[in-house]
C-alpha positions in Angstrom: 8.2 6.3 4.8 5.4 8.8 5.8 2.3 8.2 4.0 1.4 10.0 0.9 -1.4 11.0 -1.3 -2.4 9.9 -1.4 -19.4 -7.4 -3.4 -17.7 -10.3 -1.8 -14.4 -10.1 -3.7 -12.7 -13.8 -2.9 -10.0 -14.9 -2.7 -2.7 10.4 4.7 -4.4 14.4 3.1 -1.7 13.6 0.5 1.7 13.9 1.0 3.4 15.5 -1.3 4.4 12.9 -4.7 7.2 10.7 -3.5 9.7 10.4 -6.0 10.7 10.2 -9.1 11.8 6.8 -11.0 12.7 6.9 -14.7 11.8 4.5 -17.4 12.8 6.1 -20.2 13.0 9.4 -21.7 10.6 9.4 -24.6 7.1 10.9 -25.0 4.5 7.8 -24.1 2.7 6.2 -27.2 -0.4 8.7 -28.0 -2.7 5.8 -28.9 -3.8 4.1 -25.7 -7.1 2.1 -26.1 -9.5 3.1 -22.8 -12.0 1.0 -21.8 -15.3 2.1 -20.5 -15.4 4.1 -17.1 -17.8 3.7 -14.4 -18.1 7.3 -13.1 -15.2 10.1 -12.2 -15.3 12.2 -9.5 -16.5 15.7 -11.2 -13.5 17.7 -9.0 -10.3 16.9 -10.1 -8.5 20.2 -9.5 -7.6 20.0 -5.8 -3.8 19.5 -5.1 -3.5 17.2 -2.7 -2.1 18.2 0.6 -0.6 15.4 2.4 0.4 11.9 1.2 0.1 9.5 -1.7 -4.4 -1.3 -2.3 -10.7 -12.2 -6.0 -7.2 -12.2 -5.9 -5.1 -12.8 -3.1 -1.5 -13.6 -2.5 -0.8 -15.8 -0.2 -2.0 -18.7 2.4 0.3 -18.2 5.5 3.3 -20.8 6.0 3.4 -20.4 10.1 4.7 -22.2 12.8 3.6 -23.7 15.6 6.1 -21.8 17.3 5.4 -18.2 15.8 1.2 -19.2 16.7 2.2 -19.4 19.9 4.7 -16.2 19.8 1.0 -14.1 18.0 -1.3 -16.0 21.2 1.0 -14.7 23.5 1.5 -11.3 22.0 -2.4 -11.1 21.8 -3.2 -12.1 25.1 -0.8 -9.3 26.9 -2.5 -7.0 24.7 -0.9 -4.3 22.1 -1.1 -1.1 22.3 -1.0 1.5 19.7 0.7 4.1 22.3 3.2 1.9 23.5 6.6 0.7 22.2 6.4 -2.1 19.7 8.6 -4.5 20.8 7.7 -7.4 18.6 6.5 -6.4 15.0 5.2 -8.6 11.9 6.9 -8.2 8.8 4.9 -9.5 6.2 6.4 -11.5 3.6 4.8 -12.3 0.6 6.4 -14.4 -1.5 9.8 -17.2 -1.7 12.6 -14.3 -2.0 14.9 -15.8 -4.4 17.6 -14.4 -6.0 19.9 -11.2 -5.5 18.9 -7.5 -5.1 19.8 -4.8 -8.1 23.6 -4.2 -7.7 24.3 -1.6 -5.1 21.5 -2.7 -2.0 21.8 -4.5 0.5 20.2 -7.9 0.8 18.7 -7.9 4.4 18.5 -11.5 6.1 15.2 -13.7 5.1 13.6 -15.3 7.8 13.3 -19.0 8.7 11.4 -21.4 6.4 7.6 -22.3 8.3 5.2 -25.3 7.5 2.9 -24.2 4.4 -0.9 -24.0 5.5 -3.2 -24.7 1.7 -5.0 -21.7 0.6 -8.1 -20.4 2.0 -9.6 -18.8 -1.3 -9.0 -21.8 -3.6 -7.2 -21.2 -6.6 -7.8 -17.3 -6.5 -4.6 -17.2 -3.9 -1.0 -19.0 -4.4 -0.2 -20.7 -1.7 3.6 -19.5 0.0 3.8 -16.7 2.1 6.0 -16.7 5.3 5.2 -14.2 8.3 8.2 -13.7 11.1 8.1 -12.0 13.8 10.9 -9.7 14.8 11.9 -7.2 17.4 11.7 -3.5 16.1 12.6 -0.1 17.3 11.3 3.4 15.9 15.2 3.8 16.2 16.4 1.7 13.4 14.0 4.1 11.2 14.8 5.0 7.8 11.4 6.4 5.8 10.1 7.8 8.7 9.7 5.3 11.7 10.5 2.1 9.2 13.7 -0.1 7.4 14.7 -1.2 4.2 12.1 -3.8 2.9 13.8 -7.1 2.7 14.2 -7.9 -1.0 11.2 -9.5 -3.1 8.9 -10.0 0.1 6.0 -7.6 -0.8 5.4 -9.1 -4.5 1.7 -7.0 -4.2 3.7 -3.7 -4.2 3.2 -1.8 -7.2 4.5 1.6 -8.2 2.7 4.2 -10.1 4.6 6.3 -12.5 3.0 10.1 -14.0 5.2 10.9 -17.6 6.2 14.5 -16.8 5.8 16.7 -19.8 8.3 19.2 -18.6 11.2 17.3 -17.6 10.2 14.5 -20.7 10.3 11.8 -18.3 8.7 9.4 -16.1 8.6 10.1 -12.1 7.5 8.2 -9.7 4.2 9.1 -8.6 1.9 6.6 -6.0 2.1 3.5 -4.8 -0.6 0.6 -5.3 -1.8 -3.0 -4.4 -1.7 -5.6 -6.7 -5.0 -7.8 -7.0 -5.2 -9.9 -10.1 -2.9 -9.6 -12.7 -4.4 -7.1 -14.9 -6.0 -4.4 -11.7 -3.9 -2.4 -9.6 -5.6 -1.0 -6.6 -4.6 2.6 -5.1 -6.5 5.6 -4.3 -8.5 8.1 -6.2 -6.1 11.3 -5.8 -3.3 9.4 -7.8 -5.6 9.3 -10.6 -7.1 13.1 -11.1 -4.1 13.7 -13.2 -3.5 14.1 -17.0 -4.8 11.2 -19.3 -4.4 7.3 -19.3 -1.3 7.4 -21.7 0.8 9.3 -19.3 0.6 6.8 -16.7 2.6 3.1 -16.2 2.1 0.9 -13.6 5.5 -0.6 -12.6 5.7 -4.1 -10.4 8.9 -6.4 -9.1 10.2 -3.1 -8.6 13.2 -2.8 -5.5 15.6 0.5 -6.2 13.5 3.3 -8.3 16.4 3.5 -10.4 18.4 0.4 -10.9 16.7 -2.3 -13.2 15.8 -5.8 -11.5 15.3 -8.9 -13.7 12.0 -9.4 -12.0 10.5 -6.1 -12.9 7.6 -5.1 -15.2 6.3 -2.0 -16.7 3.0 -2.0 -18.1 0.5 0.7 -20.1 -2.5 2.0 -18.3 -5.9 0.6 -20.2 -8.5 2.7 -17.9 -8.6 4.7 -14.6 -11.6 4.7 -12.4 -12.3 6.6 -9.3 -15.3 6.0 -6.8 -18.4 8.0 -7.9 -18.1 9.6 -4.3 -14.8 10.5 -4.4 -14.6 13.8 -2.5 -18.4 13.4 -1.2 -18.4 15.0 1.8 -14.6 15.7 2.2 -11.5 16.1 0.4 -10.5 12.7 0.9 -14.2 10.3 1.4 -14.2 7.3 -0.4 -10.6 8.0 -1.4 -10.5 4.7 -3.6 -9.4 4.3 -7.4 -8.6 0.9 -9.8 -6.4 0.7 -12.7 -6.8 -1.5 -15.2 -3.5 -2.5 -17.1 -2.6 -3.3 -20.9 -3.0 -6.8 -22.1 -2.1 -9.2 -20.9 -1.3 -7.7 -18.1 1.2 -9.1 -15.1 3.8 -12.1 -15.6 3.2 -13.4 -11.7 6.6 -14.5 -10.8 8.6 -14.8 -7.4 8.3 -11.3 -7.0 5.4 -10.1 -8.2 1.9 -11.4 -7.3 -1.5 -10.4 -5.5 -2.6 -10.0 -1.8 -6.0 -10.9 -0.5 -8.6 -9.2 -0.3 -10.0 -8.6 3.3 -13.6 -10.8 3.3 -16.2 -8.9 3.9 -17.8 -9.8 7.2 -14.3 -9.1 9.1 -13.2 -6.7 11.4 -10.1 -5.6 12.8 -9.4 -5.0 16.5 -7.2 -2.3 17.8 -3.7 -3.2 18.0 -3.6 -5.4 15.0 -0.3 -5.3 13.5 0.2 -4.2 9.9 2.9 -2.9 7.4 3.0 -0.2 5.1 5.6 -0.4 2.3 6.2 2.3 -0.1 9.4 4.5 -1.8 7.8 7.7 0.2 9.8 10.7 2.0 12.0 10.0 5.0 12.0 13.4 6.1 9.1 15.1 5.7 11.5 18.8 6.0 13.1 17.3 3.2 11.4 16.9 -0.2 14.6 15.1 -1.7 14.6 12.6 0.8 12.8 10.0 -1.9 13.7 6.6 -0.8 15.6 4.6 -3.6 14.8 1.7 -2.2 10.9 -0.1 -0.9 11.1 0.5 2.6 8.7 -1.0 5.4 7.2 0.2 8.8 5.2 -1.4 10.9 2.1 -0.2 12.1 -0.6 -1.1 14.5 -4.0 -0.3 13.9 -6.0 2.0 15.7 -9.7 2.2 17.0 -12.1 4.2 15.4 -13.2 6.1 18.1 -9.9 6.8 19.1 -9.6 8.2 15.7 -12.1 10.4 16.1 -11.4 12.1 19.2 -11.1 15.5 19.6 -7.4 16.2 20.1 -6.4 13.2 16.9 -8.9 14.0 14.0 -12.4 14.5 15.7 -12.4 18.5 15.1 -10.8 18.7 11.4 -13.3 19.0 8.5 -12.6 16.2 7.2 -14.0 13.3 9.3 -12.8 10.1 9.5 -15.7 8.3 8.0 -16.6 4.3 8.9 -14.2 4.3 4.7 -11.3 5.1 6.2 -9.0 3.4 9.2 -6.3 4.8 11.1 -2.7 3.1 12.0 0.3 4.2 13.9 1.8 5.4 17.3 0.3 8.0 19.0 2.8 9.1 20.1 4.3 9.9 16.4 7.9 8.8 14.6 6.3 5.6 12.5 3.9 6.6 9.4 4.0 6.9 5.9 4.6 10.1 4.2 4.7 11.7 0.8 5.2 9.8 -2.2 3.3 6.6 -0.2 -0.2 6.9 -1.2 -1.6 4.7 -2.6 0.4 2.1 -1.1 -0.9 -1.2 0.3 -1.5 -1.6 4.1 -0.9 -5.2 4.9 -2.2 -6.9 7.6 -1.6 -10.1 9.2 -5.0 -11.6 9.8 -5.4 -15.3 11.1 -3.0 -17.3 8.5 -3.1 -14.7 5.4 -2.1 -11.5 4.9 -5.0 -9.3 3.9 -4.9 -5.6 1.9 -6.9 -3.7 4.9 -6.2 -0.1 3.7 -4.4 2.3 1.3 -2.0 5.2 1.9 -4.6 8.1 2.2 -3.8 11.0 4.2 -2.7 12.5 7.4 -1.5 15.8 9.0 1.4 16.1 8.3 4.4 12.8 8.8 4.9 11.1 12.0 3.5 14.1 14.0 2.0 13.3 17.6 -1.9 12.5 17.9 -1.5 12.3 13.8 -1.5 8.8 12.9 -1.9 7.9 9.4 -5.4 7.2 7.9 -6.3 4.7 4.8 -8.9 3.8 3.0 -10.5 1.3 4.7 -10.5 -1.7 1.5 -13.2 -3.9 3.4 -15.8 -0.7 3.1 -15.9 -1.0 -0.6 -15.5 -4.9 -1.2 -18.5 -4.3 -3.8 -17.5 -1.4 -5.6 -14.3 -3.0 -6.2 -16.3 -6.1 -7.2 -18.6 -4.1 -9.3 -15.8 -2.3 -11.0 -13.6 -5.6 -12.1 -16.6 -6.8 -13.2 -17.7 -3.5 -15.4 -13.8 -3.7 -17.1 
């Protein structure tokens, strides 16, 4: 999975469109009621070039046993050069019942003591975090795995109605925050009009239906009145706001928490980024059919910003935007990702730190992915829930 195009709030360039993941094949509904809009980016033209995140979902169920593991792991130190060998994979729900027919069901990790929830009622309160041994080896989207099934309830997918093939394709990715607003980023949203776009949640194979799964209209799109400023991907940060009533939180589909706004991330923090994104970047049929997962650590700024990674491109990395992966390439999300939640484990929750953005090209060396940094624009996002 290489990534794609791509207040306090309690509780990479885009890779080409992932996808495709039909619905049905009918024109959508031409009368789509649009709620008022906050301000759009005047440039909407630009393709994007490389790849495609209140509310929160869940109070961490960990064991004494797995603190200790995390202390441990701390203290020695990760680095974002080095081989992983121990990797969180962020769970985000109970994972009950069976896959769609035809996938495999991966093995679910061992039950840990629940901790209560640290935003109140705005978060539910199970979410499980295991650690596990990973190798860039065991790839399958580019440097990640098959997701485990229903275990990344926030993951919604972002479907565009083609007009020319008279059906709906799977488009971005996005983060669930409250049941009626998706979060993703601005450059899945220059396109078309409101009634050709669906947000799809519960969602495992594009193209095999799952009891759990939802498809719902698009009410209203709004992208960050600096989307663009200064670059062709600053303040790369949109919101959808669904139909009424919006989301049916289930087993599988739910929020994730917001980062707070005082917080900040050291190097080496381990993350996930989940997404149906290209496994070969060579290959633009190399859609995954099923959510796949890669774990990612999260890299320094200045690092970032250095010369030979991103310091000499003309687009900057600005203090909106934070950068995950291996130096040395072979993990990163990829086309057909953006948009896509970046999950990290942070003390006892699992927080939405960034969204798929962009990056040069997939999994390249000194290229690590780089998000929209979802701490940076706590108010906007604030400011925006509150103007829908």
């Amino acid at each position: 999975m290489v990534a794609d195009e791509c207040g306090n709030f309690h509780c990479h360039d885009t890779k080409n469109p992932r996808g495709s993941g039909d619905i049905q094949a009918r024109p959508p509904s031409p009368v789509l009621t649009r709620l008022p809009v906050l301000a759009r980016s005047p440039v909407l033209a630009r393709s994007p070039v490389l790849t495609e995140l209140p509310f929160c979902l869940a109070s961490f169920l960990v064991g004494m046993d797995v603190l200790l593991s995390l202390f441990s792991l701390l203290l020695l130190g990760w680095k974002a050069q080095g081989k992983a060998e121990q990797l969180v994979e962020l769970i985000g729900s109970d994972s009950t019942g069976s896959p769609p027919t035809g996938t495999e069901f991966p093995p679910t990790g061992t039950e840990l003591p629940e901790f209560p929830p640290t935003h109140g009622d705005n978060c539910t309160d199970r979410a499980r975090s295991i650690f596990d041994s990973w190798s860039p080896r065991n790839a399958k989207i580019v440097g990640g795995s098959v997701a485990p099934y229903g275990q990344y309830p926030w993951q919604a997918e972002i479907l565009l109605y083609s007009r020319s093939e008279k059906r709906w394709k799977h488009h971005c990715g996005g983060a669930v925050i409250t049941p009626r607003h998706i979060l993703t980023v601005a450059h899945c949203l220059r396109h078309s009009s409101d009634q050709y776009y669906r947000v799809r949640v519960g969602e495992y194979r594009l193209h095999a239906s799952d009891p759990h799964e939802q498809t719902v209209k698009v009410q209203a799109r709004v992208m960050h009145p600096r989307y663009r400023v200064g670059g062709p991907y600053s303040n790369d940060i949109g919101m959808i706001l669904l139909s009424e009533p919006g989301l049916a939180f289930n087993s599988h589909v739910g929020s994730i928490c917001l980062p707070e706004g005082t917080e900040e991330y050291l190097p080496g923090t381990q993350c996930v980024v989940t997404g149906w994104g290209l496994r070969d970047p060579e290959d633009s049929r190399s859609l995954s059919r099923t959510l796949q997962m890669a774990p990612v650590p999260l890299i320094s700024q200045r690092k970032c910003r250095e010369p030979e990674v991103y310091g000499l491109r003309s687009q900057r990395i600005t203090d909106g935007m934070v950068c995950a992966g291996y130096m040395q390439g072979g993990v990163d999300a990829c086309g057909g990702d953006s948009g896509g939640p970046l999950a990290c484990l942070v003390g006892r929750q699992v927080r939405l730190v960034g969204l798929v953005s962009w990056g040069d090209g997939c999994a390249q060396t000194n290229r690590p992915g780089v998000y929209t940094k979802v701490g940076h624009y706590l108010p906007w996002i604030q400011e925006t829930i509150d103007a829908l």
